[in-house]
C-alpha positions in Angstrom: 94.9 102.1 74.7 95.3 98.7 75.9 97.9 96.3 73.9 99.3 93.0 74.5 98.7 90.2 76.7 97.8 90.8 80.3 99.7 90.8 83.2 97.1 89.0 85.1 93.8 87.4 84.2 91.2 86.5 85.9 87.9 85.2 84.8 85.5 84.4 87.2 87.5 82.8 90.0 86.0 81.4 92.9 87.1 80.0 96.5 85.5 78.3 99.3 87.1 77.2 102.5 85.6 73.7 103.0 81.9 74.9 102.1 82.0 78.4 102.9 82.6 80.5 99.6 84.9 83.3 100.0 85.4 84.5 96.8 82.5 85.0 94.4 83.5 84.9 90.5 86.1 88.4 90.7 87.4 89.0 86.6 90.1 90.9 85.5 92.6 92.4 84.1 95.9 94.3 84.7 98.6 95.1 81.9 101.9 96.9 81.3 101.9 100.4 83.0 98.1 99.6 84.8 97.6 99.4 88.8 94.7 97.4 90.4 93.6 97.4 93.9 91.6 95.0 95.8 89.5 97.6 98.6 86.7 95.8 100.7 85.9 95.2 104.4 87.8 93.2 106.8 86.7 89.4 105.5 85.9 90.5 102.2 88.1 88.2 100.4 91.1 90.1 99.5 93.9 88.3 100.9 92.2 85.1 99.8 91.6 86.2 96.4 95.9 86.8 96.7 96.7 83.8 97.7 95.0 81.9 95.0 96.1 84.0 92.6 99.8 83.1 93.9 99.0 79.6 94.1 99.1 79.2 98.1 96.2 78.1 98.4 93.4 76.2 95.7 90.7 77.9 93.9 87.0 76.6 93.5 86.9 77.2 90.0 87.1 79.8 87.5 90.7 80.3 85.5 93.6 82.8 86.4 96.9 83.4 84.3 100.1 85.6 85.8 102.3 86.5 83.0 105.9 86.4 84.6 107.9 89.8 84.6 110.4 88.7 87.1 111.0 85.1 86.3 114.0 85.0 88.7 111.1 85.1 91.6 110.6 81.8 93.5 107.1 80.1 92.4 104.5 79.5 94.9 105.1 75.3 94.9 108.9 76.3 96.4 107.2 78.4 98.9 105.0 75.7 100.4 108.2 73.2 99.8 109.7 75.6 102.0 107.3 75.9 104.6 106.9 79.6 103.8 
């Protein structure tokens, strides 16, 4: 039974480096006690599709929400600050 607000949401995110698209509308959704995993080839897009979910780098479009569950982790914007 799923209950509650997601975890993580994605709905159909996409991201290009300059004008090649990487990532081509991925959705969905992970909640409390769930696991997801990302399996592809080498260049598929999974790393990518990571860091735009973290914020690192910017997405083409499409909308993605991360519910906090550890709010005492360091956001993405402190990383780049950082240089990390």
């Amino acid at each position: 039974m799923r209950t509650g607000a997601p975890l993580l949401k994605l709905e159909n995110l996409h991201v290009a480096y300059g004008k090649a698209g990487v990532v081509h509308g991925i959705s969905l959704e992970v909640r409390i006690g769930e696991f997801a995993v990302l399996l592809g080839r080498n260049g598929a897009g999974k790393s990518t599709t990571l860091h735009a979910i973290s914020g690192l780098i910017p997405k083409q479009s499409g909308q993605g929400r991360i519910r906090r569950a550890r709010p005492e982790r360091r956001n993405a914007a402190r990383h780049r600050a950082r240089g990390r």
